[in-house]
FINU-421936 format. One record per atom (N, C-alpha, C): x, y, z; atom name. Coordinates in steps of 0.001 Angstrom, whole numbers, plus 500000, padded with zeros to 6 digits. Each point is the difference from the previous one (the first is absolute). Layout:
@X X | Y Y | Z Z | atom CA
...
# end
This chain:
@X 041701 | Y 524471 | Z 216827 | atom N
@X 500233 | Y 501422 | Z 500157 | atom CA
@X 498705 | Y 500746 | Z 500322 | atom C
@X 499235 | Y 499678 | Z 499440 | atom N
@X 498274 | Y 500465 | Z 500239 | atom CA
@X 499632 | Y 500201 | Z 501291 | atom C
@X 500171 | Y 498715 | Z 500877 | atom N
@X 499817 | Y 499783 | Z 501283 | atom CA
@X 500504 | Y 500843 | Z 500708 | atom C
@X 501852 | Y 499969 | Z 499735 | atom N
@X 500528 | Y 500884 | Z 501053 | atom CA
@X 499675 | Y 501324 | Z 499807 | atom C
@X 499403 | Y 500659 | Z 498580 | atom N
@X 499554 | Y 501230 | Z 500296 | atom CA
@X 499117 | Y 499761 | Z 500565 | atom C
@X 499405 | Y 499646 | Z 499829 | atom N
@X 498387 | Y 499920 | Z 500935 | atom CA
@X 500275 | Y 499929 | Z 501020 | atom C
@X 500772 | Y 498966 | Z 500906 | atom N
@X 499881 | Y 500141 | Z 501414 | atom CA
@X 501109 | Y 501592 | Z 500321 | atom C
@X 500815 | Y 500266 | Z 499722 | atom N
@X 500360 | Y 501455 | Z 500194 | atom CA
@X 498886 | Y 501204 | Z 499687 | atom C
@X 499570 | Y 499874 | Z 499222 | atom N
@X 498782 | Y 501194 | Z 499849 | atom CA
@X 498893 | Y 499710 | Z 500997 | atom C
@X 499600 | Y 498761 | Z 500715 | atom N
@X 499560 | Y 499420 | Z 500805 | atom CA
@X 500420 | Y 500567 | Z 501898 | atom C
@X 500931 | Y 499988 | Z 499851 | atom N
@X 500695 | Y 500064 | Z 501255 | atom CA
@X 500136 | Y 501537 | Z 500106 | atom C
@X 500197 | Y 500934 | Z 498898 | atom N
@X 500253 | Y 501454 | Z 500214 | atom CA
@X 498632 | Y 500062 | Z 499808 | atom C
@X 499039 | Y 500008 | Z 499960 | atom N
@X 498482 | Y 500325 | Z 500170 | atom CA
@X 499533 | Y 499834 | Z 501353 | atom C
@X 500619 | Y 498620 | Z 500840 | atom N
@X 499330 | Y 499880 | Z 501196 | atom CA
@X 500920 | Y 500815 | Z 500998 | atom C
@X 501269 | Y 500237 | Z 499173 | atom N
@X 501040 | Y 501070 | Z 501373 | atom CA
@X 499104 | Y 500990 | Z 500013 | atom C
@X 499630 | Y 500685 | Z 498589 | atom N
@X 499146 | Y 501087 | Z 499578 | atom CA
@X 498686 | Y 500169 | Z 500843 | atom C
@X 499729 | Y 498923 | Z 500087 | atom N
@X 498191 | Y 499969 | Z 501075 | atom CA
@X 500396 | Y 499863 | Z 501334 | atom C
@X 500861 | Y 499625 | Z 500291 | atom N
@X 500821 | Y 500101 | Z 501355 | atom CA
@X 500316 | Y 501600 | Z 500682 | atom C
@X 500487 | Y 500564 | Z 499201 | atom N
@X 500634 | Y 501493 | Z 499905 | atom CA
@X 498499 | Y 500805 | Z 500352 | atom C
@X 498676 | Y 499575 | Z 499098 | atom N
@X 498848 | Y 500947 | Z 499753 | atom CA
@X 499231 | Y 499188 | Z 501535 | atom C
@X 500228 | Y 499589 | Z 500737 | atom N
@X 498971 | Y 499409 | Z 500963 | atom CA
@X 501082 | Y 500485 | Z 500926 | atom C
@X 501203 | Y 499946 | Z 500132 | atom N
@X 500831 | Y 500967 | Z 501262 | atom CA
@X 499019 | Y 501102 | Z 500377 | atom C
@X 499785 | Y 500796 | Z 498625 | atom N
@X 499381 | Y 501147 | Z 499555 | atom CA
@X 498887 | Y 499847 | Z 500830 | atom C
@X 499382 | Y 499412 | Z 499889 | atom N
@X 498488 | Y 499662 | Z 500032 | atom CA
@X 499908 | Y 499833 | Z 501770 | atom C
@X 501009 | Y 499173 | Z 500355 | atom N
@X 499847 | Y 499575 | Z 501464 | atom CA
@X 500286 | Y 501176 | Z 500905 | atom C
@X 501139 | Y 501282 | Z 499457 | atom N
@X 500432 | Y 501058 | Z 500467 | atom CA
@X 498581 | Y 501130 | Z 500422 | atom C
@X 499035 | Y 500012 | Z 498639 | atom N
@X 498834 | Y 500967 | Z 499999 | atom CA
@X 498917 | Y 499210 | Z 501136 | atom C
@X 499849 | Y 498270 | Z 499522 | atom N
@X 499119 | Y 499783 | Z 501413 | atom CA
@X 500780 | Y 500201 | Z 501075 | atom C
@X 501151 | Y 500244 | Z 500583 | atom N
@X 500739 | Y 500013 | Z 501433 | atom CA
@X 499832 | Y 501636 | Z 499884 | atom C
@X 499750 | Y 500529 | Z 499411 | atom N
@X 500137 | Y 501700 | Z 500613 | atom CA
@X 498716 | Y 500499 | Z 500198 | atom C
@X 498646 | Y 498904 | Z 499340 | atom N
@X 498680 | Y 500311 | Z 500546 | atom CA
@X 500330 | Y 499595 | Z 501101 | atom C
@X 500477 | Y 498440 | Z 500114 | atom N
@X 499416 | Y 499450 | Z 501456 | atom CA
@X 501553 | Y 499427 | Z 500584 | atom C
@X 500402 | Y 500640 | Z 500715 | atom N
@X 501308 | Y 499679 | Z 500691 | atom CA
@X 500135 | Y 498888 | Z 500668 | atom C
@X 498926 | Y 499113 | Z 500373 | atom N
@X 499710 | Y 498863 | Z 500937 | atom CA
@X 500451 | Y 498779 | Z 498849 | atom C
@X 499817 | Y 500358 | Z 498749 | atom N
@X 499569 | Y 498554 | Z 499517 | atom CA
@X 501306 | Y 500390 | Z 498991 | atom C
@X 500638 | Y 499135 | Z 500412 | atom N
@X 501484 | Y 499790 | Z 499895 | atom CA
@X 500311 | Y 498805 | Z 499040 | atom C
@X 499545 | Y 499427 | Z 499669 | atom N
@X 500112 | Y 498236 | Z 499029 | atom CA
@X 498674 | Y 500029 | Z 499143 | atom C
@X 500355 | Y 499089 | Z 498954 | atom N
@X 498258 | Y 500097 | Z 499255 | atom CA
@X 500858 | Y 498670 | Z 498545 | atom C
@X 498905 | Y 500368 | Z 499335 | atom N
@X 500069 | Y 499284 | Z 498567 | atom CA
@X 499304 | Y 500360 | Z 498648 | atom C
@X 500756 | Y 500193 | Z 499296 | atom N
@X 499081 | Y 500546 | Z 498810 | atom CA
@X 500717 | Y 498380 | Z 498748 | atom C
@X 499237 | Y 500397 | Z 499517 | atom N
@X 499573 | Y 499173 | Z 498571 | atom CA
@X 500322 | Y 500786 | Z 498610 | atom C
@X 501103 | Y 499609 | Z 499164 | atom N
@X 499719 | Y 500539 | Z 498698 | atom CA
@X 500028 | Y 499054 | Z 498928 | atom C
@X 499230 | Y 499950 | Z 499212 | atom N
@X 500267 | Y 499201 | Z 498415 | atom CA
@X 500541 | Y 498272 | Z 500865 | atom C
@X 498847 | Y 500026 | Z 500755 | atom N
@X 500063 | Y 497818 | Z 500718 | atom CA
@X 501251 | Y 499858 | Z 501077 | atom C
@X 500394 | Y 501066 | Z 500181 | atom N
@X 501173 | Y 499990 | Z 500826 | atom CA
@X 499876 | Y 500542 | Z 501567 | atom C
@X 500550 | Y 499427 | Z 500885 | atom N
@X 499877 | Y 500686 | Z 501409 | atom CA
@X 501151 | Y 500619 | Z 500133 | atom C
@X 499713 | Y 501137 | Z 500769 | atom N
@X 501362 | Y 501514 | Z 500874 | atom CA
@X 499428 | Y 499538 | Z 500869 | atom C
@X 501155 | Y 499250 | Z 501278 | atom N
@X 499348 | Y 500684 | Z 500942 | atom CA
@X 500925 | Y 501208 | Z 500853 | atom C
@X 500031 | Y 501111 | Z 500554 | atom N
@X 500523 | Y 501425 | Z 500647 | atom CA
@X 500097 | Y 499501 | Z 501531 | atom C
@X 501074 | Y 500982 | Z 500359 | atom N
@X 500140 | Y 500363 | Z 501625 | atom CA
@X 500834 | Y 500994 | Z 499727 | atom C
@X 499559 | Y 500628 | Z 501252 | atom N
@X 500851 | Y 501519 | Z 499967 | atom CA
@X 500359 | Y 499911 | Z 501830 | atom C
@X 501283 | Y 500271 | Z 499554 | atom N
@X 500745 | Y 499755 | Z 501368 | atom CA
@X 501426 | Y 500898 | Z 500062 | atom C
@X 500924 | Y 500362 | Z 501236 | atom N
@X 500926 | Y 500748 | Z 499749 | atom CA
@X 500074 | Y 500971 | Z 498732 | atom C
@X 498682 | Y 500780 | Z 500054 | atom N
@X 500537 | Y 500950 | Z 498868 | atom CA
@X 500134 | Y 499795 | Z 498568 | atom C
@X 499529 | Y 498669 | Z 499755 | atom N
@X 499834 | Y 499176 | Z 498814 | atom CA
@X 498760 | Y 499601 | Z 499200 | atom C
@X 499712 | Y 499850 | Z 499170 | atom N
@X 498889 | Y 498848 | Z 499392 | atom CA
@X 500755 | Y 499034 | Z 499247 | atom C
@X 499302 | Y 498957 | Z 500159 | atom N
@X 500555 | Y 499057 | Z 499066 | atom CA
@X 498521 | Y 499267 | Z 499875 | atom C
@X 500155 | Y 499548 | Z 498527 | atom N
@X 499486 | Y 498988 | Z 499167 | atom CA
@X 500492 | Y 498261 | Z 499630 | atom C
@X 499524 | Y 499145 | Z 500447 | atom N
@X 500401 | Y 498652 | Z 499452 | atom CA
@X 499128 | Y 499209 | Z 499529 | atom C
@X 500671 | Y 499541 | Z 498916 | atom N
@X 499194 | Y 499265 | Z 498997 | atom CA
@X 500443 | Y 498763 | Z 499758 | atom C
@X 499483 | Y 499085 | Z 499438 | atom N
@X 500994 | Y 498520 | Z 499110 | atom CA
@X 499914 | Y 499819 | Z 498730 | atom C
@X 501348 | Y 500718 | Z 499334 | atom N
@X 500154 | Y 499213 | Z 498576 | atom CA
@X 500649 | Y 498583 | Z 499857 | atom C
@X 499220 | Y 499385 | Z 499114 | atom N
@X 500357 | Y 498591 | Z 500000 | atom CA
@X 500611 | Y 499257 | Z 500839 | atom C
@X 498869 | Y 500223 | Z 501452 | atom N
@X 500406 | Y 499580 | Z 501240 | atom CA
@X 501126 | Y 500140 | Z 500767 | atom C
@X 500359 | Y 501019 | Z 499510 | atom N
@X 501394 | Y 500304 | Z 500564 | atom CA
@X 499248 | Y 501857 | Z 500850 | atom C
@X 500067 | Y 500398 | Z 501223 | atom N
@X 499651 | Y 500304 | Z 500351 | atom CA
@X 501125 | Y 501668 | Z 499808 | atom C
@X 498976 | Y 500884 | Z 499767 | atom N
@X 500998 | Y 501340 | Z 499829 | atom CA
@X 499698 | Y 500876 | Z 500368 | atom C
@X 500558 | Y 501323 | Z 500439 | atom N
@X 499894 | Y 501155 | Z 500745 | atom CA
@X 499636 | Y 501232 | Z 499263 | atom C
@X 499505 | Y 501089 | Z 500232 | atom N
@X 500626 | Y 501220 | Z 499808 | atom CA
@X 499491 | Y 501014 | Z 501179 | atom C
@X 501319 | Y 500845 | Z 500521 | atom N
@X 499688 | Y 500515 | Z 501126 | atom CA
@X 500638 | Y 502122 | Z 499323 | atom C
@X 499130 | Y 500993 | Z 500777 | atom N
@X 500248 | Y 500670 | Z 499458 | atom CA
@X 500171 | Y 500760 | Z 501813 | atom C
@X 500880 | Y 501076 | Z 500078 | atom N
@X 499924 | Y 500214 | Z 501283 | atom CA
@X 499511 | Y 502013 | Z 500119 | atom C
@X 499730 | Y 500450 | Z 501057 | atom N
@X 498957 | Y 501243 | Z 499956 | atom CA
@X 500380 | Y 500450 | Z 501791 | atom C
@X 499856 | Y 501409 | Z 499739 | atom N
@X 500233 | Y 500593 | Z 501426 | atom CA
@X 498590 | Y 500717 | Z 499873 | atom C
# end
């Protein structure tokens, strides 16, 4: 039971750092409109961003299983 909390409190932390680097990729794309893709790093983990159709999205890999979060913006 330990575990599976852990990996759930696990997994809503990295949706969580997922969500805050959308963020993050949105403020570098409105300095610099050119640079459209990137990668940030939180707590040993890679985001990497693209912003496309009006979108950002973030992807990451929890326990190699590869996952999304996309947030969309006019």
């Amino acid at each position: 039971m330990t575990n599976d909390l852990y990996d759930q409190m696990q997994k809503r932390r990295m949706s969580l750092h997922a969500m805050h680097v959308n963020y993050e990729a949105t403020k570098i794309y409105l300095k610099n409109p050119h640079q459209v893709q990137g990668e940030i790093q939180v707590d040993r983990s890679f985001y990497q961003w693209t912003i496309a159709a009006q979108q950002v999205c973030t992807t990451y890999l929890y326990k190699e299983e590869r996952k999304s979060s996309c947030v969309k913006y006019k």
